[in-house]
C-alpha positions as CSV (number, residue, x, y, z in Angstrom):
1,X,194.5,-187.7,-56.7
2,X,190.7,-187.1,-58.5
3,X,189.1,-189.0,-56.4
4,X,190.7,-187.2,-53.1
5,X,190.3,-183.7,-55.0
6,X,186.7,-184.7,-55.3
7,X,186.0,-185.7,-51.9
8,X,188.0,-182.4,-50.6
9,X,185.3,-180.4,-52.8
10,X,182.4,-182.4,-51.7
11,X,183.6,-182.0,-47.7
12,X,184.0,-178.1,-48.2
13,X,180.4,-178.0,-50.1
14,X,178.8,-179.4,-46.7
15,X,180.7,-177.5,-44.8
16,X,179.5,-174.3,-46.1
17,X,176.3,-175.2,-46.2
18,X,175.5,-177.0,-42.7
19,X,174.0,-175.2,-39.7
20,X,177.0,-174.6,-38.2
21,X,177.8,-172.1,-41.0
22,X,175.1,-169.8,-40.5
23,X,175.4,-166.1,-40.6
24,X,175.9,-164.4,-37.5
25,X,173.1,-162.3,-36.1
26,X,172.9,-158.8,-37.6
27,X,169.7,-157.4,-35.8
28,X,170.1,-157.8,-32.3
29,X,168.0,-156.2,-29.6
30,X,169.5,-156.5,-26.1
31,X,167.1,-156.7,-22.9
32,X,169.5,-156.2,-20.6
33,X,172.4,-153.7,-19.8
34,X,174.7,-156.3,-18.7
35,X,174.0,-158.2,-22.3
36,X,174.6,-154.6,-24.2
37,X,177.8,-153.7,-22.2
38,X,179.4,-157.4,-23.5
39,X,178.1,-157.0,-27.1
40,X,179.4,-153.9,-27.4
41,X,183.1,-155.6,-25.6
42,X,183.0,-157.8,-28.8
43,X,182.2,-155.4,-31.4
44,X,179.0,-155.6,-32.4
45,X,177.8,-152.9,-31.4
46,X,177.0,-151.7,-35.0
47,X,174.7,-155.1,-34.9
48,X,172.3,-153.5,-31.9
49,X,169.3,-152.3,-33.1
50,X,167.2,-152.2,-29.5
51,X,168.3,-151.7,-25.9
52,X,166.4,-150.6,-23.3
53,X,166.4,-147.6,-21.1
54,X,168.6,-148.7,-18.7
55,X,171.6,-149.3,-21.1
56,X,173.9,-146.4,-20.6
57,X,176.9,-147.8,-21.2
58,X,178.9,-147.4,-23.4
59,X,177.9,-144.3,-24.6
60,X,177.1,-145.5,-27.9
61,X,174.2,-148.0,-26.0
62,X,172.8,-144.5,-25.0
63,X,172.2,-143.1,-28.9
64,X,170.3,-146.9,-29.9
65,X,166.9,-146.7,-30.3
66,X,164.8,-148.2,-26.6
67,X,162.3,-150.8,-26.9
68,X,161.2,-150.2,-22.9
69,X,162.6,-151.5,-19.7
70,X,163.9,-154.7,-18.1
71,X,160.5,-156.4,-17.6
72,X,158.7,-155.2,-20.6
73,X,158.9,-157.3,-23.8
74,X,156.6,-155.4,-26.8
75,X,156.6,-158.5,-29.2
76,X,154.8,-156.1,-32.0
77,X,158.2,-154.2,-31.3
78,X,160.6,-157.3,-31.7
79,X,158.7,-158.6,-35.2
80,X,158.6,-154.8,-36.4
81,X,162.3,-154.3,-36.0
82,X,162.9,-157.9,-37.6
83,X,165.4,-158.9,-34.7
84,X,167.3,-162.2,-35.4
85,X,169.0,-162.4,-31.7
86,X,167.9,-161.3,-28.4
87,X,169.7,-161.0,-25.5
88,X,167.2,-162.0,-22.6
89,X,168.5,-162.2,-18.4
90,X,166.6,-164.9,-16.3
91,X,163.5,-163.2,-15.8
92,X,162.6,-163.3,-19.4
93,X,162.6,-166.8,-19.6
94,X,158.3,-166.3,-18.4
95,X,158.3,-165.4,-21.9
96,X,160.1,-168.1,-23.6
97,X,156.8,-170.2,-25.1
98,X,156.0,-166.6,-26.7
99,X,159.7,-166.9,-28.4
100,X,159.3,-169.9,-29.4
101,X,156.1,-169.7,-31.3
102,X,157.3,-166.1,-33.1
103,X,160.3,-168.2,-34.0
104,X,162.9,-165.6,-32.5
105,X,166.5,-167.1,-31.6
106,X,167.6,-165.7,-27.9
107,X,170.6,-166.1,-25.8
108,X,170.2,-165.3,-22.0
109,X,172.8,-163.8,-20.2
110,X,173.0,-165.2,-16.4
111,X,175.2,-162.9,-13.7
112,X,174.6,-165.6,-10.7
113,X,178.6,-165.8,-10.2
114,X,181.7,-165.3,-11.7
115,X,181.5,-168.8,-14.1
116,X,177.7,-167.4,-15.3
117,X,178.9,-164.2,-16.4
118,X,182.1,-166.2,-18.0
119,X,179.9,-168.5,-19.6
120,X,177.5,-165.9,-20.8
121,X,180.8,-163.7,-22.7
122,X,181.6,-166.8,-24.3
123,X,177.9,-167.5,-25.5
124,X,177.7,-164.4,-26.9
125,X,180.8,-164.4,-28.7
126,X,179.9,-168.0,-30.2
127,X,176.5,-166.9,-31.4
128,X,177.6,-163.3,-33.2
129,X,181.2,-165.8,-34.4
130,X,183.5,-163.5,-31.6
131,X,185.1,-166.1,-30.1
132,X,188.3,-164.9,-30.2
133,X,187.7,-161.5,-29.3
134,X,185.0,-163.0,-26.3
135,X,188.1,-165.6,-25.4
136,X,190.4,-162.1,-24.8
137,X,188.2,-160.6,-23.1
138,X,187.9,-163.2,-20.5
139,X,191.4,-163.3,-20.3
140,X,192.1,-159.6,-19.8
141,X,189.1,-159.8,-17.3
142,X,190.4,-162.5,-15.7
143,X,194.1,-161.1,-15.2
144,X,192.5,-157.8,-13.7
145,X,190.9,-159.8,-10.8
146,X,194.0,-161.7,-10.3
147,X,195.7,-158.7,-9.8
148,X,193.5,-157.1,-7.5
149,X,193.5,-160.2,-5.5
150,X,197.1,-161.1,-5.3
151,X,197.5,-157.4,-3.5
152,X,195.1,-157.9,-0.7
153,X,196.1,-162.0,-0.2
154,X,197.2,-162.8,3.6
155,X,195.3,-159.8,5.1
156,X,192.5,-159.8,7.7
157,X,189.4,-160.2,6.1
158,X,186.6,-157.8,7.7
159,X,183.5,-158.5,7.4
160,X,181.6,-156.6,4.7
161,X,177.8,-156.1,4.5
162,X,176.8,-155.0,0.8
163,X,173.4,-153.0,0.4
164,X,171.9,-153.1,-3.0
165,X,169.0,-151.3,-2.7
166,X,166.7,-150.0,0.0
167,X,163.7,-147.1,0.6
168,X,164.8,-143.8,1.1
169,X,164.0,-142.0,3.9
170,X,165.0,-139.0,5.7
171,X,166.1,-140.2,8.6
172,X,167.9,-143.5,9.3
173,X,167.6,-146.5,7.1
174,X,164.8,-148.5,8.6
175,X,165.2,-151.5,5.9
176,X,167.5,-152.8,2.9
177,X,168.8,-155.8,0.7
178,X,171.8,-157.1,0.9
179,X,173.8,-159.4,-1.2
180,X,173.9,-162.9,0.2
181,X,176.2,-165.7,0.0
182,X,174.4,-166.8,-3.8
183,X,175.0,-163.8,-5.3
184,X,178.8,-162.8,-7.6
185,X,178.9,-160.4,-5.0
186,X,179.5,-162.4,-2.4
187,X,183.0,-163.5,-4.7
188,X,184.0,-160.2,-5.2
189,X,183.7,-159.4,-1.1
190,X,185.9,-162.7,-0.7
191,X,188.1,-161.3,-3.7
192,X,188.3,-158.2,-2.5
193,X,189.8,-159.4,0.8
194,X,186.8,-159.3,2.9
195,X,184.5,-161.8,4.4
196,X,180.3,-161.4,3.7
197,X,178.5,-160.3,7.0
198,X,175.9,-161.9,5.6
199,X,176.1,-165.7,6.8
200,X,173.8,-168.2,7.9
201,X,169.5,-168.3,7.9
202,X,169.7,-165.4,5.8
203,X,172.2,-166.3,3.3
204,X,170.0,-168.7,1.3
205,X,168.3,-165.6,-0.5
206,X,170.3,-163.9,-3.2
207,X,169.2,-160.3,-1.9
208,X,167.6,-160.4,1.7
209,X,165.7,-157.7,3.4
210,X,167.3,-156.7,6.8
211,X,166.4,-154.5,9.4
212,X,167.8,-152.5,11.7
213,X,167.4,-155.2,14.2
214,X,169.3,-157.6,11.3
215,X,171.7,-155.2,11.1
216,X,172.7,-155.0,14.8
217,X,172.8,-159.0,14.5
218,X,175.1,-158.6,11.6
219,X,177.4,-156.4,13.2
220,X,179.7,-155.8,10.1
221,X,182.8,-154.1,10.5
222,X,182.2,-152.6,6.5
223,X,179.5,-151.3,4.9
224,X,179.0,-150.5,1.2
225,X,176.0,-149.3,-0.4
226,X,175.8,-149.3,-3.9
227,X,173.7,-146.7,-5.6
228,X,172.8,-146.6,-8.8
229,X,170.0,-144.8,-10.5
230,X,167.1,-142.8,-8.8
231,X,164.4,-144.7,-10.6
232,X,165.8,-148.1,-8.5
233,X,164.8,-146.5,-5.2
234,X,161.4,-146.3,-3.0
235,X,160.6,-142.9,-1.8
236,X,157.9,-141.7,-0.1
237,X,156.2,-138.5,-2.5
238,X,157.0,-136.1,0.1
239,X,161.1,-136.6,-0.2
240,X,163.3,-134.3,-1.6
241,X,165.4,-136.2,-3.8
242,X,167.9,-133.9,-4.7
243,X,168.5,-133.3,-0.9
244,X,168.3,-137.4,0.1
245,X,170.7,-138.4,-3.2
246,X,174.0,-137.6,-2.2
247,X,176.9,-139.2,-0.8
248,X,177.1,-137.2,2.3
249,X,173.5,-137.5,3.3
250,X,173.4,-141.0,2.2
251,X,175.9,-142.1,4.5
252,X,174.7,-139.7,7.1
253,X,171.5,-142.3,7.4
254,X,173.7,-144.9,8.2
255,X,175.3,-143.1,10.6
256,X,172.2,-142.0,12.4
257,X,171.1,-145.9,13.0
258,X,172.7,-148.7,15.0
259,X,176.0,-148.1,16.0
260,X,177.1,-151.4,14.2
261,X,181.4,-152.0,14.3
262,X,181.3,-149.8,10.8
263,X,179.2,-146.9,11.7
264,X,181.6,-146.2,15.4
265,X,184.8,-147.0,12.8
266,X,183.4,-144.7,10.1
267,X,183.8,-147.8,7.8
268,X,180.8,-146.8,5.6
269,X,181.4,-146.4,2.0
270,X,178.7,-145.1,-0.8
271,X,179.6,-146.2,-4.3
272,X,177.5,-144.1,-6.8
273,X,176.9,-145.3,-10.2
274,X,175.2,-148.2,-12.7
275,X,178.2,-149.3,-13.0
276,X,178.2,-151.1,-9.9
277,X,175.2,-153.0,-10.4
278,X,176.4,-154.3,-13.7
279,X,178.6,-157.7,-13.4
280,X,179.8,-157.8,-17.1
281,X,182.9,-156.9,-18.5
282,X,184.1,-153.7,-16.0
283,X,183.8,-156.4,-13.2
284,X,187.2,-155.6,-12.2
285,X,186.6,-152.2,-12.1
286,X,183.7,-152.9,-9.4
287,X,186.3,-155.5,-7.5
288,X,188.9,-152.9,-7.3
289,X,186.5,-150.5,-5.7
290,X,185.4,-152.9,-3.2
291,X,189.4,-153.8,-2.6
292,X,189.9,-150.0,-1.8
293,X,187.0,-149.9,0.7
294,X,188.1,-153.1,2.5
295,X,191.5,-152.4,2.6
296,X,192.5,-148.7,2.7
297,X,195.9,-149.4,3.8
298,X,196.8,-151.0,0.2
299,X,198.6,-148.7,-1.7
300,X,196.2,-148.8,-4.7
């Protein structure tokens, strides 16, 4: 038996001591919203020490300290704070020899489709050791969207432009961006019972520009427009954006342009708040709106 009791020790010595037992992060700064919102899903929000100014939610993310916005990566900023994980999105991967060189470990979170933003949970929680709790969260998450979809399975499937973003005006939308086919909103439409009006040249982009001439071409029969904050919008200096940012006058721009299948049905729908430009874990919560839009005659 010495000989195994030795070799039990010798195993459990290595063990402790090999990579793969490192601590987990303690100092993380978080570079994007989406990244905050799933730290904060799997408890380690105490762990946060930098966000930007875009991460609202929860409200705890609101009360830690900002570093700056999406783009904007103060490296003076990262070594001061002595951050051990960062939590980049796609676009900071410009800055990835810079990283490297300062020696600063980053996971980055990628919201291309369902799987990425799956994938990108389950990172997270097996860098800061949450598996478990990332592994749940999935699961709840995942449940949630079954739900939604089992109750709008076997009905007709309009077809549903999505605006993103687009200039305001005080007239009539002259131009916007839509989600396209390689986008996770173009899942959720499909999930949500709906087909995406935008198909074909077009759909190759992520987030095309249309006009109002693309628009008469799309012809949806549903249109949502998603609007988040103020600071995401183009205006011209002149506008009055108390009197442009409101649901009513919003939609009323819509109205006023080409008389698309959803403006002469009235099937235009303004969804107000971040909350909707953030695929992380209250993606349900966006799916179920969309469900309600598309099919109004579900008994939600």
């Amino acid at each position: 038996m010495k000989p195994f009791f030795r070799l039990f020790i010798f195993l459990s010595l290595v063990l402790m001591f090999s990579p793969s037992a490192e601590a987990s992060p303690r100092r993380i700064v978080s570079l994007t919203p989406v990244g905050t919102e799933i730290l904060f899903a799997l408890g380690q929000g105490d762990n946060v020490i930098g966000v930007t100014n875009y991460c609202d939610y929860p409200p705890e993310a609101l009360k830690k300290p900002k570093i700056g916005g999406y783009a904007e990566v103060n490296f003076e900023t990262l070594l001061s704070k002595k951050a051990d994980l960062l939590v980049l999105q796609d676009m900071h991967l410009q800055f990835k020899d810079d990283l490297k060189r300062l020696k600063i470990p980053y996971v980055v979170v990628r919201q291309e489709s369902l799987g990425d933003i799956y994938d990108s949970i389950a990172e997270l929680g097996k860098v800061c050791g949450a598996q478990k709790r990332a592994a749940e969260l999935t699961a709840k998450m995942k449940a949630d969207i079954a739900a939604v979809r089992a109750k709008v399975m076997g009905l007709p499937s309009p077809s549903v432009l999505l605006c993103v973003s687009r200039e305001l005006s005080e007239e009539r939308i002259s131009v916007f961006y839509a989600a396209g086919e390689k986008t996770f909103y173009n899942e959720l439409i499909t999930l949500a019972g709906g087909k995406n009006a935008l198909t074909g040249e077009k759909s190759g982009y992520p987030y095309p520009k249309i006009s109002q001439e693309g628009l008469a071409a799309l012809n949806p029969e549903v249109i949502i427009d998603l609007v988040g904050e103020r600071t995401f919008y183009h205006a011209m200096e002149h506008i009055d954006l108390d009197k442009v940012f409101n649901e009513e006058y919003l939609k009323g721009q819509w109205l006023a342009g080409t008389k698309v299948r959803a403006v002469r049905g009235g099937r235009i729908a303004v969804l107000d708040g971040t909350v909707y430009l953030r695929p992380g874990p209250r993606l349900p919560e966006i799916l179920r709106a969309f469900a309600k839009v598309i099919h109004p005659e579900v008994k939600w």
